[in-house]
C-alpha positions as CSV (number, residue, x, y, z in Angstrom):
1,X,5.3,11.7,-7.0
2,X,8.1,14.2,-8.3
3,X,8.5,15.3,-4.7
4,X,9.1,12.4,-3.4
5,X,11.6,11.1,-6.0
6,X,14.1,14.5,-5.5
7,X,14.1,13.6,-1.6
8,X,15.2,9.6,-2.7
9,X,18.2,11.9,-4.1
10,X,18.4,14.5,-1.9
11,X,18.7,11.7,1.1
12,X,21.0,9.4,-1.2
13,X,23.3,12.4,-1.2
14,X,22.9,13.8,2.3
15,X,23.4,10.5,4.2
16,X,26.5,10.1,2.9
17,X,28.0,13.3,3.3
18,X,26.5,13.4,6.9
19,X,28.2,10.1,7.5
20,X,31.4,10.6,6.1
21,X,31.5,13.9,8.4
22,X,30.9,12.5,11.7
23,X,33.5,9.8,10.7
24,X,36.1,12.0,9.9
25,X,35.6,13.5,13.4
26,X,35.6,10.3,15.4
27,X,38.8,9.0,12.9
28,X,40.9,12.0,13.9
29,X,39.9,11.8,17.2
30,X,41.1,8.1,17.6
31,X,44.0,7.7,15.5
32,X,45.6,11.6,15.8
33,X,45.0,11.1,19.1
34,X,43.0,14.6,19.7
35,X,41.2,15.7,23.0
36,X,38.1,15.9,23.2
37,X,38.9,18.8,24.8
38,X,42.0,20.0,25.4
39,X,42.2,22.2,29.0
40,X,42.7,26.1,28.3
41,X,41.4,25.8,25.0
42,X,38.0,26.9,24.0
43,X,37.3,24.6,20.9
44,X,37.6,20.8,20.2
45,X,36.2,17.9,18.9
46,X,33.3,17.3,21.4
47,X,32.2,21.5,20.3
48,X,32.7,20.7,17.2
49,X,30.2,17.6,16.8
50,X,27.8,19.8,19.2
51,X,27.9,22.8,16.5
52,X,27.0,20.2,14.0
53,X,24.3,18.1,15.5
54,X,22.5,21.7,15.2
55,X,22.7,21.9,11.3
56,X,22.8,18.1,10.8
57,X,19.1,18.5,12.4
58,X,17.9,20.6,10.6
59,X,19.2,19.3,7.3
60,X,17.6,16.3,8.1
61,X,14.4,18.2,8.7
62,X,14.5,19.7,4.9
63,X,14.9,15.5,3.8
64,X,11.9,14.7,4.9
65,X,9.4,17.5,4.9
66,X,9.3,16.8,1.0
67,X,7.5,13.0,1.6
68,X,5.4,14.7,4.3
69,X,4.2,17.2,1.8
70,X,3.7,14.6,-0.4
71,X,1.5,12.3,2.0
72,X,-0.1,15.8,3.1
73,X,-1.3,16.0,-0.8
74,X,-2.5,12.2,-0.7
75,X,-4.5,12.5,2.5
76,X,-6.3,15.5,1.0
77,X,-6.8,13.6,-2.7
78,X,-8.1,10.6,-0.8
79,X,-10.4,12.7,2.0
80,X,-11.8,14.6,-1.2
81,X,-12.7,11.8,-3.2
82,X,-14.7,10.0,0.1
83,X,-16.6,13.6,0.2
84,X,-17.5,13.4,-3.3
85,X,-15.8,16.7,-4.4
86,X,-13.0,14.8,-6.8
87,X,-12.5,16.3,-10.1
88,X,-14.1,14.2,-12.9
89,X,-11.8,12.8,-15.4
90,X,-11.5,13.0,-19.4
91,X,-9.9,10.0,-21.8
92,X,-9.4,10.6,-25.2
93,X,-8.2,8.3,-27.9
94,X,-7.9,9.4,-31.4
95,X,-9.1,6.3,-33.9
96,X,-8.3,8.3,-37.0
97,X,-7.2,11.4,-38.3
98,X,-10.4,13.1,-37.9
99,X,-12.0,10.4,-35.3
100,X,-12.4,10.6,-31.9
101,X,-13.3,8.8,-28.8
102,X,-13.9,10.7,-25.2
103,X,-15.0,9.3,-22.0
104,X,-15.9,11.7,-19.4
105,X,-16.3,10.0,-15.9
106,X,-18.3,12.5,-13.0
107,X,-16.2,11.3,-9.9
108,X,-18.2,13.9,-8.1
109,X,-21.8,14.0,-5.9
110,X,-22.3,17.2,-7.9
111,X,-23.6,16.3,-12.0
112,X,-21.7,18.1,-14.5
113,X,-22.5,20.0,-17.3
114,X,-20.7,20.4,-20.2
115,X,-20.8,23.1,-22.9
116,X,-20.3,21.7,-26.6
117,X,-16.7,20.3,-27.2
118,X,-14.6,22.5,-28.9
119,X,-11.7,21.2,-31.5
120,X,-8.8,23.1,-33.3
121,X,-6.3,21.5,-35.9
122,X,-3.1,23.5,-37.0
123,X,-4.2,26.7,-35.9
124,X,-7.9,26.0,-37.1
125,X,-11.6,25.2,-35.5
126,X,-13.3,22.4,-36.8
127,X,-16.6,21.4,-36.5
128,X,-17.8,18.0,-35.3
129,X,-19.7,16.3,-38.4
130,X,-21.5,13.9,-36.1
131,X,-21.3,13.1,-32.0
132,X,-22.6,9.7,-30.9
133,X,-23.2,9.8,-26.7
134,X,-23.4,6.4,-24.5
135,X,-24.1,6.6,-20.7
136,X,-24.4,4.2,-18.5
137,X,-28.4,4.2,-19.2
138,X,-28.4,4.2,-23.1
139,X,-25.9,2.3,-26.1
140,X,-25.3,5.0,-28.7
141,X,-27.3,7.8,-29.8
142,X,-26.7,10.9,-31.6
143,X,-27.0,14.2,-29.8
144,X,-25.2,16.3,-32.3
145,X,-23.0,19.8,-31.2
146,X,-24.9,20.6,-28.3
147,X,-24.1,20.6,-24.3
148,X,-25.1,17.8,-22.3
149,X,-25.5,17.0,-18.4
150,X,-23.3,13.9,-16.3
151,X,-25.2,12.9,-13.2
152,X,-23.9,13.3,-9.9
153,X,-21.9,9.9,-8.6
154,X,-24.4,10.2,-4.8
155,X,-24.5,6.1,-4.9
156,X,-21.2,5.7,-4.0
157,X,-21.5,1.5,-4.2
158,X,-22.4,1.6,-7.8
159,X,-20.1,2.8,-10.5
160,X,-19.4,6.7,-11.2
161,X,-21.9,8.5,-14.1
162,X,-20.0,8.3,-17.4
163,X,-20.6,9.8,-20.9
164,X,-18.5,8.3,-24.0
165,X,-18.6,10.1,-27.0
166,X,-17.7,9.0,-31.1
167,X,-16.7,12.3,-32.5
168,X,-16.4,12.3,-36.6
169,X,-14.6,16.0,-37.3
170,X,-15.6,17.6,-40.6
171,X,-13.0,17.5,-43.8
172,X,-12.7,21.4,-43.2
173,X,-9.2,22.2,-43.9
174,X,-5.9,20.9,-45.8
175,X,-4.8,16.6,-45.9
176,X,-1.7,17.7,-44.7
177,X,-3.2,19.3,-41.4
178,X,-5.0,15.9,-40.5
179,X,-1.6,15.1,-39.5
180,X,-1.4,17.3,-37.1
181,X,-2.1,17.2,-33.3
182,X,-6.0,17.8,-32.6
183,X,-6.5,20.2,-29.7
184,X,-9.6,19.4,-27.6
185,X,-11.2,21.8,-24.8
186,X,-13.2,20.8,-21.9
187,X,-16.0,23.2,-20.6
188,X,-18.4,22.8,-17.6
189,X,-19.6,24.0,-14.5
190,X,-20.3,21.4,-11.5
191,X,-24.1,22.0,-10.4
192,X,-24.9,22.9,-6.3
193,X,-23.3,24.3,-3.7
194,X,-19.5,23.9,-3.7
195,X,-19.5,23.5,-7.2
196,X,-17.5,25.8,-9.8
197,X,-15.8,25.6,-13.3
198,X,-14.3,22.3,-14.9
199,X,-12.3,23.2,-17.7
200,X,-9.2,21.1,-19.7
201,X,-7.2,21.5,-22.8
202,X,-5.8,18.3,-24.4
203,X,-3.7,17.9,-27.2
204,X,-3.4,14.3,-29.0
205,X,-1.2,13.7,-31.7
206,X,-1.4,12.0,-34.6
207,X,-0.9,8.6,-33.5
208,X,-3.1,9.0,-30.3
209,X,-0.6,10.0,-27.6
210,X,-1.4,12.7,-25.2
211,X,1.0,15.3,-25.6
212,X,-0.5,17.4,-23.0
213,X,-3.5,18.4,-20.6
């Protein structure tokens, strides 16, 4: 999406300049009344707009590779996610200083494991006083500080495999701290062939906005 919005600019500018070139060459030609070539000379105007055509092409060519780049990386996304090898997803929203809400959506054939969540808070680990899970098979339950498995998506007409988790942290550490942004990481490992290593490191602040992942 960045890449696209600096070649907007990059063309806004360009076009222009490009433009305001090749008029300058057709004005002077016209109104100063130059030759297009003047006999036993060996430049004019008509050499001078072919020497330019030459970098004005190739200027031109720099525009738009960035949006073909950009559609390059679409196609790909898009072909991956038919496949079933798109990367799941994680949501967090922070209810209360110490409370937490994650969804974890498998967008992939492959199921995903995940090793227990791990949380820091100014500089310091907490431990989760109590972890309720929900699938798409079950309402609440509590499966305490342990790892736990997301089916595969392979039935690509219903919806994707999701866990959603109520995390409670423990009172482990000073009131000021629970002000603090809470730092959540992401372990797992996507089961079969063509799997590998899902990790991510999110940091919510104190009013529930992502700060980064």
């Amino acid at each position: 999406m960045s890449n696209d919005k600096y070649a907007f600019w990059i063309t806004l500018v360009a076009g222009p300049i490009l433009g305001g070139f090749f008029a300058y060459f057709v004005s002077a030609s016209v109104l100063n009344e130059f030759a297009w070539c003047i006999s036993g000379e060996e430049h004019c105007v008509r050499e001078w707009i072919s020497a330019t055509s030459g970098w004005a092409a190739a200027l031109a060519a720099a525009v738009a590779i960035g949006p073909l780049l950009g559609q390059l990386r679409e196609q790909r996304r898009q072909t991956s996610f038919v496949l079933g090898d798109a990367e799941p997803t994680v949501d967090i929203e922070r209810r209360a200083y110490l409370s937490l809400r994650i969804r974890l959506v498998n967008w992939n054939r492959r199921a995903l494991y995940l090793r227990p969540l791990q949380f820091k808070m100014a500089g310091k680990s907490y431990n989760p006083r109590s972890i309720l899970r929900s699938n798409e098979n079950q309402s609440y339950t509590s499966v305490g500080d342990y790892g736990f498995t997301i089916a595969g998506w392979e039935d690509r007409s219903s919806a994707p495999p999701f866990s959603e988790l109520a995390i409670e942290l423990e009172e482990d550490g000073k009131i000021g701290d629970f002000n603090q942004p809470i730092l959540v990481e992401v372990v797992g490992q996507l089961i079969g062939e063509g799997g590998g290593s899902f990790y991510r490191r999110i940091s919510i602040d104190r009013w529930g906005g992502l700060l980064s992942s």
